[in-house]
PDB file with one MODEL, atoms N, CA, C and O in Angstrom:
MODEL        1
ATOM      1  N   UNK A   1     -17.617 -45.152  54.197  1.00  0.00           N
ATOM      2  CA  UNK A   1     -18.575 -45.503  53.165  1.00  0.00           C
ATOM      3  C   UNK A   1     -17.868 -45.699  51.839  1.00  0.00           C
ATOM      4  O   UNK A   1     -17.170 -44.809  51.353  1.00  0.00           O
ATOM      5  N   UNK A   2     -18.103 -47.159  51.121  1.00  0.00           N
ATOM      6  CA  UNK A   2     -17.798 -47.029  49.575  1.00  0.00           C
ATOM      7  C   UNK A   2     -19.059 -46.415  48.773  1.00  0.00           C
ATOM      8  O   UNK A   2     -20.043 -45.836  49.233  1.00  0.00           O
ATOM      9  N   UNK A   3     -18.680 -46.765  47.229  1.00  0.00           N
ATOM     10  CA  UNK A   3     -19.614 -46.021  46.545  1.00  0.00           C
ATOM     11  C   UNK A   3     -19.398 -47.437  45.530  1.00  0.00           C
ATOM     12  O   UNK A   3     -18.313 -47.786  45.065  1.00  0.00           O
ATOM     13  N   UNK A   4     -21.168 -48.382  45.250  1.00  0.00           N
ATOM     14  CA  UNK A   4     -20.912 -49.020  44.220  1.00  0.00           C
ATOM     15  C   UNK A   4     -21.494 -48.551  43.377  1.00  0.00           C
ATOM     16  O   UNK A   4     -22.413 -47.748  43.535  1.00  0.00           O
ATOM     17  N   UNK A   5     -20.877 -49.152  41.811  1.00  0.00           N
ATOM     18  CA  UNK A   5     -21.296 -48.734  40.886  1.00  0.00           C
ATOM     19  C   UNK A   5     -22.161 -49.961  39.595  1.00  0.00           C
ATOM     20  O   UNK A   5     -21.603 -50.837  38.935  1.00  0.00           O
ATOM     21  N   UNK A   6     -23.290 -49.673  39.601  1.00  0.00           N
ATOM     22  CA  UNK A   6     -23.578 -50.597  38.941  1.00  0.00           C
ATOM     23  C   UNK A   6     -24.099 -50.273  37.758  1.00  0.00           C
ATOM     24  O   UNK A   6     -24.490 -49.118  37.927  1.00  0.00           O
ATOM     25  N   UNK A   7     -24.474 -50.758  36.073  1.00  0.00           N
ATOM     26  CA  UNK A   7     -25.299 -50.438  35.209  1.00  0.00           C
ATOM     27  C   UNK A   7     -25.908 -52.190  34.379  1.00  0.00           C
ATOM     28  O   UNK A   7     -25.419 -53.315  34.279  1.00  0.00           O
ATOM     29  N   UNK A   8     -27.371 -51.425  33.890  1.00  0.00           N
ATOM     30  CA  UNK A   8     -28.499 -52.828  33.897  1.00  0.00           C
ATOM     31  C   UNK A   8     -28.358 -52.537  32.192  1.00  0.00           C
ATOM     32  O   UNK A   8     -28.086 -51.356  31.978  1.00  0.00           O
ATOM     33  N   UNK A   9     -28.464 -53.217  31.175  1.00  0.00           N
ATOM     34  CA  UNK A   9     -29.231 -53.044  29.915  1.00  0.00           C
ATOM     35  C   UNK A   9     -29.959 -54.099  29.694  1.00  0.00           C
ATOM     36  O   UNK A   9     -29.718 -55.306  29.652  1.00  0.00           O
ATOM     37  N   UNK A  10     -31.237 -53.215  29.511  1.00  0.00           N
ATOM     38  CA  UNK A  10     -32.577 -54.383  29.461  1.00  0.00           C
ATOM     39  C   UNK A  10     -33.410 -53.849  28.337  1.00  0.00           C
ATOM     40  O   UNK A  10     -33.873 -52.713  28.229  1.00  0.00           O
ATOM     41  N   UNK A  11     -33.533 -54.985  27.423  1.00  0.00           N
ATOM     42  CA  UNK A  11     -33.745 -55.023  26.023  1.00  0.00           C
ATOM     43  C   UNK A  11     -36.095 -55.154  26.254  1.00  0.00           C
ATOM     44  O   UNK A  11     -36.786 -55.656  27.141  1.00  0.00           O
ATOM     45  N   UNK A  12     -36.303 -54.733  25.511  1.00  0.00           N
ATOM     46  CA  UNK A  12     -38.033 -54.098  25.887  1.00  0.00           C
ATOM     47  C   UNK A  12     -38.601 -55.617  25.529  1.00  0.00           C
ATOM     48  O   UNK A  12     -39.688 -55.828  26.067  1.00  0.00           O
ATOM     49  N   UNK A  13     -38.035 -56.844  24.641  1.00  0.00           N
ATOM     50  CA  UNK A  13     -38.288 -58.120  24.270  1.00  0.00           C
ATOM     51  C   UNK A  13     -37.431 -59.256  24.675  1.00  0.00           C
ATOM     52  O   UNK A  13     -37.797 -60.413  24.470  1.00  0.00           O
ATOM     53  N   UNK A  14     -35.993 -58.893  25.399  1.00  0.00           N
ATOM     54  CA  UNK A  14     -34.893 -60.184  25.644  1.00  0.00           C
ATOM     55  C   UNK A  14     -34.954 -59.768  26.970  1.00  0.00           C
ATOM     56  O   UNK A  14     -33.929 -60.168  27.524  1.00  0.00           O
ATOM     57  N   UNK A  15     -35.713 -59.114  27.798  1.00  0.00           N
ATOM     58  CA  UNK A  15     -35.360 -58.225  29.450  1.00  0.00           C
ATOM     59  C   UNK A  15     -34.299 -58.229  29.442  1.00  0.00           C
ATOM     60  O   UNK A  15     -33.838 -57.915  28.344  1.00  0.00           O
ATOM     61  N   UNK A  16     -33.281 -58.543  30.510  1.00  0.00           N
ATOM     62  CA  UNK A  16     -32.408 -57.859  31.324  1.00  0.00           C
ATOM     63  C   UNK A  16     -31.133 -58.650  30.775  1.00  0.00           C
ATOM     64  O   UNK A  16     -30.857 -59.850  30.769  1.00  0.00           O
ATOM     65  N   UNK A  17     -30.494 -57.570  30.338  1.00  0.00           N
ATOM     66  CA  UNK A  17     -29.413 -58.667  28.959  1.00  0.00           C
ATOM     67  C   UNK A  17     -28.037 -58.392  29.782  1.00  0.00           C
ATOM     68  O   UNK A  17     -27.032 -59.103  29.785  1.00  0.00           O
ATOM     69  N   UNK A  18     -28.202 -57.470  30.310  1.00  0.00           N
ATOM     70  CA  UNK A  18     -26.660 -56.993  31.330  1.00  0.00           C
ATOM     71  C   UNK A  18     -27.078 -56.624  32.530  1.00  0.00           C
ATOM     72  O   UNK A  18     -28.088 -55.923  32.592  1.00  0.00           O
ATOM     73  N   UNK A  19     -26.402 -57.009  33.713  1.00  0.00           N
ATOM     74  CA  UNK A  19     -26.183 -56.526  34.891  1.00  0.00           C
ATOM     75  C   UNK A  19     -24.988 -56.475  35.368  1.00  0.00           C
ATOM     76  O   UNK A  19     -24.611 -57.543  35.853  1.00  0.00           O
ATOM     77  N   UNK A  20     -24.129 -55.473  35.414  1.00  0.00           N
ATOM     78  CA  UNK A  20     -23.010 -55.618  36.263  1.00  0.00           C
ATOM     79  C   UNK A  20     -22.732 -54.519  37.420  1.00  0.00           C
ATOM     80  O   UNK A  20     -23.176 -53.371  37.397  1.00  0.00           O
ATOM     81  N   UNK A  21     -22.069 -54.973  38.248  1.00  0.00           N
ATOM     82  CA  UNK A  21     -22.002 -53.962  39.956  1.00  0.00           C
ATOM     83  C   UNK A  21     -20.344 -53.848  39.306  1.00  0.00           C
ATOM     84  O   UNK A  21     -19.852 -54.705  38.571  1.00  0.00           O
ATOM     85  N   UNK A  22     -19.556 -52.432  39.823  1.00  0.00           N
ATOM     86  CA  UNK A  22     -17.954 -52.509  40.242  1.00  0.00           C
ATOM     87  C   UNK A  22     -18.005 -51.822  41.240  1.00  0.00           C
ATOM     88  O   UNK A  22     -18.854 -51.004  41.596  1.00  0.00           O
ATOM     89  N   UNK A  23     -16.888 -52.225  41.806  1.00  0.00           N
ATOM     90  CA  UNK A  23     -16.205 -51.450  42.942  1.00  0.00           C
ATOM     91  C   UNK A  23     -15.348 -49.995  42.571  1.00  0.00           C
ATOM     92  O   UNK A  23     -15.353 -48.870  43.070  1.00  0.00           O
ATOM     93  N   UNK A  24     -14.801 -50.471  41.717  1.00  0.00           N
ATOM     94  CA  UNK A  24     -13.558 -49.736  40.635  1.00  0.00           C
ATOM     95  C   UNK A  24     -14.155 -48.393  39.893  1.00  0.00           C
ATOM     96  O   UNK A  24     -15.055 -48.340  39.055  1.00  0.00           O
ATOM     97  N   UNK A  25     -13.382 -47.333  40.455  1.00  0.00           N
ATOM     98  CA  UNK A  25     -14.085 -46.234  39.349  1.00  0.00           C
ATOM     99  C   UNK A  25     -13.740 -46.438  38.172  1.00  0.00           C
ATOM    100  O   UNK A  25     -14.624 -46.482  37.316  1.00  0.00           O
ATOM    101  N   UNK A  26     -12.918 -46.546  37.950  1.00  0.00           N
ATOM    102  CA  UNK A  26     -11.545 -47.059  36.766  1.00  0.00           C
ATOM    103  C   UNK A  26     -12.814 -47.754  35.784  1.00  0.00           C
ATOM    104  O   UNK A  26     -13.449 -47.227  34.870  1.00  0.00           O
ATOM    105  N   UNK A  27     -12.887 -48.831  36.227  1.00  0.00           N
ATOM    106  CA  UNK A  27     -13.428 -50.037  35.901  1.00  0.00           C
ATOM    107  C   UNK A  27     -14.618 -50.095  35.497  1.00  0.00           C
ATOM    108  O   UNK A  27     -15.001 -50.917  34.664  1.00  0.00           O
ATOM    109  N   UNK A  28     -15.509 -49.029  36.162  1.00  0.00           N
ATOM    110  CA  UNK A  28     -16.962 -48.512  35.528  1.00  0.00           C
ATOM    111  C   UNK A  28     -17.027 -47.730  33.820  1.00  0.00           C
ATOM    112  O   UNK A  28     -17.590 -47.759  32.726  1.00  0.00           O
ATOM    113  N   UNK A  29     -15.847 -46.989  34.743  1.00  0.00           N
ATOM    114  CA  UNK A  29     -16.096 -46.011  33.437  1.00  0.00           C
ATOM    115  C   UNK A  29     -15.501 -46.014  32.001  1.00  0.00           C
ATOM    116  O   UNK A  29     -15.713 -45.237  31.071  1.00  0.00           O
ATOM    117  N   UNK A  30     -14.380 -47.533  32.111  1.00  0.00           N
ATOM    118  CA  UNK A  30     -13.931 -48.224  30.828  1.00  0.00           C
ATOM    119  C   UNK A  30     -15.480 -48.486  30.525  1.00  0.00           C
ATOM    120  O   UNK A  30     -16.093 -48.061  29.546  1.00  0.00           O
ATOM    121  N   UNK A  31     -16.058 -49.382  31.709  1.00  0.00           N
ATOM    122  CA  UNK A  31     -17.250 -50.748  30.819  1.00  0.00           C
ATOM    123  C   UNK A  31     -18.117 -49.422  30.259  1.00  0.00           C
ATOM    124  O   UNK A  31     -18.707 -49.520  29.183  1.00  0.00           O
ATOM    125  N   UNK A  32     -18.169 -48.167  31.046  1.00  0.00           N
ATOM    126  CA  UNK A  32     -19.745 -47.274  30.109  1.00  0.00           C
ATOM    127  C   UNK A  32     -18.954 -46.764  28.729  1.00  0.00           C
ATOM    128  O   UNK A  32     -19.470 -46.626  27.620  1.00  0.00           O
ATOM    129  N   UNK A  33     -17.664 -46.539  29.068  1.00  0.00           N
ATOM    130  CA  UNK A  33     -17.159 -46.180  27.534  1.00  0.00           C
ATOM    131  C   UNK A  33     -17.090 -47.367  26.441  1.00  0.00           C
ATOM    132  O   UNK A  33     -17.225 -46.991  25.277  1.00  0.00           O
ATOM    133  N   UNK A  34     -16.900 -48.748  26.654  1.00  0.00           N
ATOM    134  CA  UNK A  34     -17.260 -49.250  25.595  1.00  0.00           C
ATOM    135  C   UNK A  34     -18.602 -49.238  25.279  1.00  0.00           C
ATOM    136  O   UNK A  34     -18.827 -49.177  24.070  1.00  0.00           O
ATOM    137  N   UNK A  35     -19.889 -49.291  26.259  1.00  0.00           N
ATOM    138  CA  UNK A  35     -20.936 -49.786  25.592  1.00  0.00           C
ATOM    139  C   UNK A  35     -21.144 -48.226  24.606  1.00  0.00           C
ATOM    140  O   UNK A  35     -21.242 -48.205  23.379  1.00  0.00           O
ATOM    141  N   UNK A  36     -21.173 -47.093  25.455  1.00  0.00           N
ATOM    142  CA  UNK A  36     -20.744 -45.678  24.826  1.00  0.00           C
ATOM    143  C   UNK A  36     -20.592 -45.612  23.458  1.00  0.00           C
ATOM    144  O   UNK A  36     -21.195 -44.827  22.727  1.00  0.00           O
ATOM    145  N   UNK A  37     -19.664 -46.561  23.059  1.00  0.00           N
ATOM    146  CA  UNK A  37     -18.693 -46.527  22.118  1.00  0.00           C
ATOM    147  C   UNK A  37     -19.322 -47.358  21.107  1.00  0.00           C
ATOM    148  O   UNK A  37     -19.241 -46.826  20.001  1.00  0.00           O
ATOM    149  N   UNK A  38     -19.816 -48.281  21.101  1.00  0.00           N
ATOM    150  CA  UNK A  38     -19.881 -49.661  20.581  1.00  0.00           C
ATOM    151  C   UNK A  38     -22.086 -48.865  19.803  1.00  0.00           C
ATOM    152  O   UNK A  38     -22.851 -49.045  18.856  1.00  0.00           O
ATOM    153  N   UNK A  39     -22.037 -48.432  20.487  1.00  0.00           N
ATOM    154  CA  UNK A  39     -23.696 -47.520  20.147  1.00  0.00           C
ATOM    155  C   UNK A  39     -23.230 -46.563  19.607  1.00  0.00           C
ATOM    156  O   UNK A  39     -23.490 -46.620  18.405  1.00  0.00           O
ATOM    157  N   UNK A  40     -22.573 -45.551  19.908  1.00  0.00           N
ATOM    158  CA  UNK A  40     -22.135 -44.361  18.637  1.00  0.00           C
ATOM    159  C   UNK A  40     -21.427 -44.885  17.280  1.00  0.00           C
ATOM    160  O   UNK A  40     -21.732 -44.246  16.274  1.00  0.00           O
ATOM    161  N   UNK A  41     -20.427 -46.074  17.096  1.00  0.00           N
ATOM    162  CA  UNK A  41     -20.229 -46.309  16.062  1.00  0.00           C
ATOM    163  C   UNK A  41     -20.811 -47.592  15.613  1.00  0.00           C
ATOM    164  O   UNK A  41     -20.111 -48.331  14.921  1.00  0.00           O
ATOM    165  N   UNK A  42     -22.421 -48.054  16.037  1.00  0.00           N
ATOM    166  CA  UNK A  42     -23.161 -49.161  15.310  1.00  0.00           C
ATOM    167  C   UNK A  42     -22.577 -50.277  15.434  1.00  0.00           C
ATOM    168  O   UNK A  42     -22.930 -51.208  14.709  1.00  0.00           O
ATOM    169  N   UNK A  43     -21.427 -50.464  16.493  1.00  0.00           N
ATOM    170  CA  UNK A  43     -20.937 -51.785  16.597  1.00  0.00           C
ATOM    171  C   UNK A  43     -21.080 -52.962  17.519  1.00  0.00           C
ATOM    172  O   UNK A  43     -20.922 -52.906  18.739  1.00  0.00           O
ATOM    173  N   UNK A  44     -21.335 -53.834  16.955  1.00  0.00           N
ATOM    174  CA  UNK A  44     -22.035 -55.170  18.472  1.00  0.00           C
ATOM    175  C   UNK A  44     -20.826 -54.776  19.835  1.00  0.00           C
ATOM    176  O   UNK A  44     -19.620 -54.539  19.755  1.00  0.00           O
ATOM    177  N   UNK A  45     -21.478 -54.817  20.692  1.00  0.00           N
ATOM    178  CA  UNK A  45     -20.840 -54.928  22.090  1.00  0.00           C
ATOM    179  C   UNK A  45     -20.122 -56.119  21.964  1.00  0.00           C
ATOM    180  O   UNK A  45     -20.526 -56.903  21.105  1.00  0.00           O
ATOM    181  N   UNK A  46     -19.027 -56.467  22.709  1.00  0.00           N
ATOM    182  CA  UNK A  46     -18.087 -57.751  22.447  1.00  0.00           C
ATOM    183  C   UNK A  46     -16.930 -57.235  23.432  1.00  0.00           C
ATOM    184  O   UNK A  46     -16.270 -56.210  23.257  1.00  0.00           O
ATOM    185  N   UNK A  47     -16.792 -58.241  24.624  1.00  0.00           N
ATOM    186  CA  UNK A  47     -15.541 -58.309  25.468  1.00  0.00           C
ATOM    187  C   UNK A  47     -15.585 -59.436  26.094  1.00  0.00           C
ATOM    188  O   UNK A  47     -16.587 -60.116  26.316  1.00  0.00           O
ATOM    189  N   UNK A  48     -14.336 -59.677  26.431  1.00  0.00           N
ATOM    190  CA  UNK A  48     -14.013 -60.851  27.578  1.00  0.00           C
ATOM    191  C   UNK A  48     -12.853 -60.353  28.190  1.00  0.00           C
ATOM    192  O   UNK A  48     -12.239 -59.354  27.816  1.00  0.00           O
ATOM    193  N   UNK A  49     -12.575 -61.062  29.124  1.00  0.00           N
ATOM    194  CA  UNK A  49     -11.620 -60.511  30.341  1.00  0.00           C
ATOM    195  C   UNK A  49     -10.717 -61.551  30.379  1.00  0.00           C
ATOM    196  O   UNK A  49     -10.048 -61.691  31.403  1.00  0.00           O
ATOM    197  N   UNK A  50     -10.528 -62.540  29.163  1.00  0.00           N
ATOM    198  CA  UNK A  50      -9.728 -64.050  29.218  1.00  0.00           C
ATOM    199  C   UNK A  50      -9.798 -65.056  30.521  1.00  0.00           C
ATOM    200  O   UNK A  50      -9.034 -66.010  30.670  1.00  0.00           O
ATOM    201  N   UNK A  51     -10.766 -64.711  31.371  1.00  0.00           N
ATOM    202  CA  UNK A  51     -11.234 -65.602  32.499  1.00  0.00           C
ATOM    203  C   UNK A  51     -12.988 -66.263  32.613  1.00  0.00           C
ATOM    204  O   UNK A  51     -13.536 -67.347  32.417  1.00  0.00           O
ATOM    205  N   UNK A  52     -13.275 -65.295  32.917  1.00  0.00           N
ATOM    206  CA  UNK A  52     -14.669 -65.967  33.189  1.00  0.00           C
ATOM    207  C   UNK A  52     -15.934 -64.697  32.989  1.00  0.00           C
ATOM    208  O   UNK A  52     -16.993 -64.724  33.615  1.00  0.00           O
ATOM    209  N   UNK A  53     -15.620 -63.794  32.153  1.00  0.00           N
ATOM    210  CA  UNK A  53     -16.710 -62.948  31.590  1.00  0.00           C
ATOM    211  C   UNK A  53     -16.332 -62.700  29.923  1.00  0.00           C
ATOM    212  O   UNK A  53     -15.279 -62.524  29.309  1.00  0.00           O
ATOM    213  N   UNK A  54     -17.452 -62.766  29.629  1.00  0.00           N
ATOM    214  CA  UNK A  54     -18.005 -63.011  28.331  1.00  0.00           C
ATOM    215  C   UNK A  54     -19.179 -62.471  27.870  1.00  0.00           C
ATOM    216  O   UNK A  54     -20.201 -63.103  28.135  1.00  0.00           O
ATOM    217  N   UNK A  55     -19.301 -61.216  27.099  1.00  0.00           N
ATOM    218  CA  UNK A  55     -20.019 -60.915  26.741  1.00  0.00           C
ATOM    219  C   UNK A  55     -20.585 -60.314  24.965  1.00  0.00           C
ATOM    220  O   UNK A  55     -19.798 -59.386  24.780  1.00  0.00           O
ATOM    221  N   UNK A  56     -21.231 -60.372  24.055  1.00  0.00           N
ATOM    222  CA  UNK A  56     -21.394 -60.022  22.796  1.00  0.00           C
ATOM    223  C   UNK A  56     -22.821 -59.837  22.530  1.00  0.00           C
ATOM    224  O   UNK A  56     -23.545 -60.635  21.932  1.00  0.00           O
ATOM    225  N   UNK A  57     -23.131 -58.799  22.991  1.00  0.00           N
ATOM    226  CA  UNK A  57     -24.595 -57.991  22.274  1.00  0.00           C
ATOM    227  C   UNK A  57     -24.720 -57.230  20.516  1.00  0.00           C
ATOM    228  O   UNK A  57     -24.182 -56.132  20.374  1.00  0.00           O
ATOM    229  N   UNK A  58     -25.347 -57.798  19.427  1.00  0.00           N
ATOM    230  CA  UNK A  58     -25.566 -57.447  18.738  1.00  0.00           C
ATOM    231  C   UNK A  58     -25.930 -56.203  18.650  1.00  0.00           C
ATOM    232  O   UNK A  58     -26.830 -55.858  19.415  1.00  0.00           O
ATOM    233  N   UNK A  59     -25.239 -54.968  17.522  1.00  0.00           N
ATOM    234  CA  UNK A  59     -25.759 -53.443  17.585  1.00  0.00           C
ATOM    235  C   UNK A  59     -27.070 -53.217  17.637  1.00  0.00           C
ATOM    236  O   UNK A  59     -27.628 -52.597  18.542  1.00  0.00           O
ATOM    237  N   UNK A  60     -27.724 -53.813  16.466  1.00  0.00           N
ATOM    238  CA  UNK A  60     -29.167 -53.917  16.400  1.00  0.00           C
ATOM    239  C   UNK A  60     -30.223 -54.290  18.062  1.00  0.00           C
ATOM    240  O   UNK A  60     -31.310 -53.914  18.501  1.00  0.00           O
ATOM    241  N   UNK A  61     -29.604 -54.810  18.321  1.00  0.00           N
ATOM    242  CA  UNK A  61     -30.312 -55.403  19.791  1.00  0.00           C
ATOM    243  C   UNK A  61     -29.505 -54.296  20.892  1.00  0.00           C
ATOM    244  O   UNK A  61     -30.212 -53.676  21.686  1.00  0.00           O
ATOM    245  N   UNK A  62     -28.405 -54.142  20.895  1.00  0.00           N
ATOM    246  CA  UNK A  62     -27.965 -52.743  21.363  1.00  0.00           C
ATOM    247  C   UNK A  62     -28.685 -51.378  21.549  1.00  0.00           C
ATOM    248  O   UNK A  62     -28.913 -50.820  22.622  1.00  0.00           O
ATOM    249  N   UNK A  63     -29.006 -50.937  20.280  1.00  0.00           N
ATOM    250  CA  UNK A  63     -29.800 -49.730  20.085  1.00  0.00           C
ATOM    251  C   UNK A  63     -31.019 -49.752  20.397  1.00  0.00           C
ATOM    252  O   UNK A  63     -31.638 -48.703  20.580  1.00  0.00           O
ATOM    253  N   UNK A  64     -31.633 -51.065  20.525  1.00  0.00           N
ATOM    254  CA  UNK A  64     -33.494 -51.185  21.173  1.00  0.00           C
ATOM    255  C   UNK A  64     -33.152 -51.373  22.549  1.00  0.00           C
ATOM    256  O   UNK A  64     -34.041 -51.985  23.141  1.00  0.00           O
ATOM    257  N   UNK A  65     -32.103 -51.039  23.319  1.00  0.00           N
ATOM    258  CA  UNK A  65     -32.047 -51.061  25.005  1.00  0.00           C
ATOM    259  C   UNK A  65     -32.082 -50.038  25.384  1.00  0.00           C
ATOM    260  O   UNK A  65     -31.885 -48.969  24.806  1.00  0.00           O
ATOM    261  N   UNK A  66     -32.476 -50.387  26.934  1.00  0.00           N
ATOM    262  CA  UNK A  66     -32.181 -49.012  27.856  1.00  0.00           C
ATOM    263  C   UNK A  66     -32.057 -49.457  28.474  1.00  0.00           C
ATOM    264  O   UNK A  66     -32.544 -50.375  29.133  1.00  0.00           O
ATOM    265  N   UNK A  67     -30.569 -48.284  28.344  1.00  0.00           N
ATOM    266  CA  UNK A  67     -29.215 -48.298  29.829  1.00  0.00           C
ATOM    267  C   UNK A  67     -29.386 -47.353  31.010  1.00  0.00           C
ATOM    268  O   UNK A  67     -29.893 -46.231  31.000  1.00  0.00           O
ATOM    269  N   UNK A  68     -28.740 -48.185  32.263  1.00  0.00           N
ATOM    270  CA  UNK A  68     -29.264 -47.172  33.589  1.00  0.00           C
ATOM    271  C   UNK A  68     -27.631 -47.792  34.480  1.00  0.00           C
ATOM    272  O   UNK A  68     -27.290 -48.914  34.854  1.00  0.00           O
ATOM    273  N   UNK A  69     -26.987 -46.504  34.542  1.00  0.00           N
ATOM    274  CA  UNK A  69     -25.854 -46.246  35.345  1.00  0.00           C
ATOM    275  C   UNK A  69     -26.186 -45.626  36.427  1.00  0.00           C
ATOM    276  O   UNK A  69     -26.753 -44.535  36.489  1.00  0.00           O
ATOM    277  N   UNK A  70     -25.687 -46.607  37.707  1.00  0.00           N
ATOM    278  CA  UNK A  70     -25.986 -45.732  39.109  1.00  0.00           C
ATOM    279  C   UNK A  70     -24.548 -45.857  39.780  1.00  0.00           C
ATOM    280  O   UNK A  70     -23.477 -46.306  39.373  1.00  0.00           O
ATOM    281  N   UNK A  71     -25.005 -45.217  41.095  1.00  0.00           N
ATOM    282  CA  UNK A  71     -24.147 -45.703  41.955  1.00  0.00           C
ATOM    283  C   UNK A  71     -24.625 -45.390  43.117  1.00  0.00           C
ATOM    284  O   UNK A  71     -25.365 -44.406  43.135  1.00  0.00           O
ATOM    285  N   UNK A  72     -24.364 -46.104  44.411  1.00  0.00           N
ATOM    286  CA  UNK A  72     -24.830 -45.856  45.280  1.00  0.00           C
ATOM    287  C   UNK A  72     -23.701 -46.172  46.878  1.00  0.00           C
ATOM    288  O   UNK A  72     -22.757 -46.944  47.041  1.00  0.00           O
ATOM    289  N   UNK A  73     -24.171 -45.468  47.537  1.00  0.00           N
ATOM    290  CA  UNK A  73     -23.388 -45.611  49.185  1.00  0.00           C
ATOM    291  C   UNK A  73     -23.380 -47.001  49.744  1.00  0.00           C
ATOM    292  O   UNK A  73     -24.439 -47.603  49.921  1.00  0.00           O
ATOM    293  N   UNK A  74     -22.425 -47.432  49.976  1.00  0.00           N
ATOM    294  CA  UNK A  74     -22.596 -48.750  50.907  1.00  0.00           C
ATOM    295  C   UNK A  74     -21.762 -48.456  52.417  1.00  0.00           C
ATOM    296  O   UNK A  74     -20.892 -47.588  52.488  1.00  0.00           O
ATOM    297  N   UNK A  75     -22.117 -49.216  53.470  1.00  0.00           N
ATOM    298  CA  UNK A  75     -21.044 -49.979  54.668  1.00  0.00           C
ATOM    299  C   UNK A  75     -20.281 -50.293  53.940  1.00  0.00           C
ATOM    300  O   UNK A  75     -20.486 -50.193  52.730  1.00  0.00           O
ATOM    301  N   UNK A  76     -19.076 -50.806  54.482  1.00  0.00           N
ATOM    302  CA  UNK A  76     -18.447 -51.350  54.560  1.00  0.00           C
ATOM    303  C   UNK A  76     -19.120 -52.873  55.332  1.00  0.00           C
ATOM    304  O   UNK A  76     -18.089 -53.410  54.925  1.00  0.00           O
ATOM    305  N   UNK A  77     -19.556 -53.536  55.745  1.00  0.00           N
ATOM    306  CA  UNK A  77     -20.252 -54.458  56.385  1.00  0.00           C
ATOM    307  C   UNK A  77     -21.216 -54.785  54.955  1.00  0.00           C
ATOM    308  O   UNK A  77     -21.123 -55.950  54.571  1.00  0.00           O
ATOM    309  N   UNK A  78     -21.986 -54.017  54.260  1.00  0.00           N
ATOM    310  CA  UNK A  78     -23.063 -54.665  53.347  1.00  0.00           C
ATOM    311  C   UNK A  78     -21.904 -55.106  52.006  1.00  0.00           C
ATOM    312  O   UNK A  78     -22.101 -56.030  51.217  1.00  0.00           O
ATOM    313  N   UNK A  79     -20.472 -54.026  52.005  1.00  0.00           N
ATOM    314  CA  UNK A  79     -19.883 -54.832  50.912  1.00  0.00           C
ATOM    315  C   UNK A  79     -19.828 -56.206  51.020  1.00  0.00           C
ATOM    316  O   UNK A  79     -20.192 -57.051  50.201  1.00  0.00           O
ATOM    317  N   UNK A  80     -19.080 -56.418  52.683  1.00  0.00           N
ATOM    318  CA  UNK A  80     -18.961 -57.908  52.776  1.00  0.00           C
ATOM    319  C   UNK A  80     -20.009 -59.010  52.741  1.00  0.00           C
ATOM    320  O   UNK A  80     -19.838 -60.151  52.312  1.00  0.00           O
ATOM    321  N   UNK A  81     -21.026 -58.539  53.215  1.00  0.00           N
ATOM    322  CA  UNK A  81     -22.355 -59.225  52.781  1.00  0.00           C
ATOM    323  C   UNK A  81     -22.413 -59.291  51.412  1.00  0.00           C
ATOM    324  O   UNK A  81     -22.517 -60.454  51.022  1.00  0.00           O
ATOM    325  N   UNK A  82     -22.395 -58.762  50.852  1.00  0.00           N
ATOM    326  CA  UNK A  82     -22.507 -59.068  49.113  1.00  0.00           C
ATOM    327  C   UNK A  82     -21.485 -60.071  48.362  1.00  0.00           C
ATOM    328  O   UNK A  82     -21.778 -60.789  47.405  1.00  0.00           O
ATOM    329  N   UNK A  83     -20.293 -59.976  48.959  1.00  0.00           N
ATOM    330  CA  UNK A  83     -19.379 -60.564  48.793  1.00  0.00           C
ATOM    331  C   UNK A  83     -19.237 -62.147  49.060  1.00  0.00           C
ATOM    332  O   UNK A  83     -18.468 -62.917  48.484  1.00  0.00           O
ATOM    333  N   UNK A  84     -20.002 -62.391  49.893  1.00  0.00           N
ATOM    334  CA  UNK A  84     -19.934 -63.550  50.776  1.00  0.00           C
ATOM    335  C   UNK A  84     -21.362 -64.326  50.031  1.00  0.00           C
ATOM    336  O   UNK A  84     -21.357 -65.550  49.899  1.00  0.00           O
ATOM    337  N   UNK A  85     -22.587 -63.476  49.560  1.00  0.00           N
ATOM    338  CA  UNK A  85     -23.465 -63.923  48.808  1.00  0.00           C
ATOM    339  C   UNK A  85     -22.625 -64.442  47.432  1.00  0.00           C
ATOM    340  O   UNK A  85     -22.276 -65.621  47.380  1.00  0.00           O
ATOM    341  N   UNK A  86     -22.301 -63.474  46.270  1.00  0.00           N
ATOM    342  CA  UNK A  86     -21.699 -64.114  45.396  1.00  0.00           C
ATOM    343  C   UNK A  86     -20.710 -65.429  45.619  1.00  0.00           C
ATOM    344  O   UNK A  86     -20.666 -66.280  44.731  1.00  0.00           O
ATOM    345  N   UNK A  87     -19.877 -65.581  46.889  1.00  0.00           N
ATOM    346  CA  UNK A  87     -19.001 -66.421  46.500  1.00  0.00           C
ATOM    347  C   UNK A  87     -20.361 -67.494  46.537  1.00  0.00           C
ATOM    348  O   UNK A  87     -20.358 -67.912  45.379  1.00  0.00           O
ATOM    349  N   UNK A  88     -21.310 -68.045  47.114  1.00  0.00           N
ATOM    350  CA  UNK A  88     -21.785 -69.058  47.513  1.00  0.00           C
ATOM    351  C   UNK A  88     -23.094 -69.242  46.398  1.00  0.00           C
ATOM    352  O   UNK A  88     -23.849 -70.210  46.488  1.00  0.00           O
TER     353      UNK A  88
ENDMDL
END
């Protein structure tokens, strides 16, 4: 069994402004420490990965969200199902 990890921020007037799944513990718990981070010191959310994610949430629009960090059990079989959905 893996364990994915996903978190939603969905704004009460713009809905669902973030969704992202990782595989990566690593990798979760950078992305909750910036948003973490970026809300304790009033600062717009802002990253890119120099490929193909891109993201910049205003603080103000930041602080009227609510965030929900999970994670949950998978197969090994439903990873690849998921996998095979995104590529297509």
């Amino acid at each position: 069994m893996a364990t994915i990890k996903h978190i939603t921020v969905i704004h009460p007037k713009h809905g669902e402004v973030l969704s992202e799944t990782f595989m990566d513990e690593i990798q979760f718990k950078l992305f909750l420490t910036l948003i973490h981070s970026s809300i304790e010191l009033k600062n717009d959310l802002s990253t890119f990965n120099g490929k193909d994610f891109f993201i910049h949430i205003p603080a103000n629009i930041l602080k009227e969200c609510l965030i929900v960090g999970n994670t949950k059990e998978v197969s090994p079989a439903e990873i690849v199902m998921a996998k095979s959905k995104m590529e297509s």
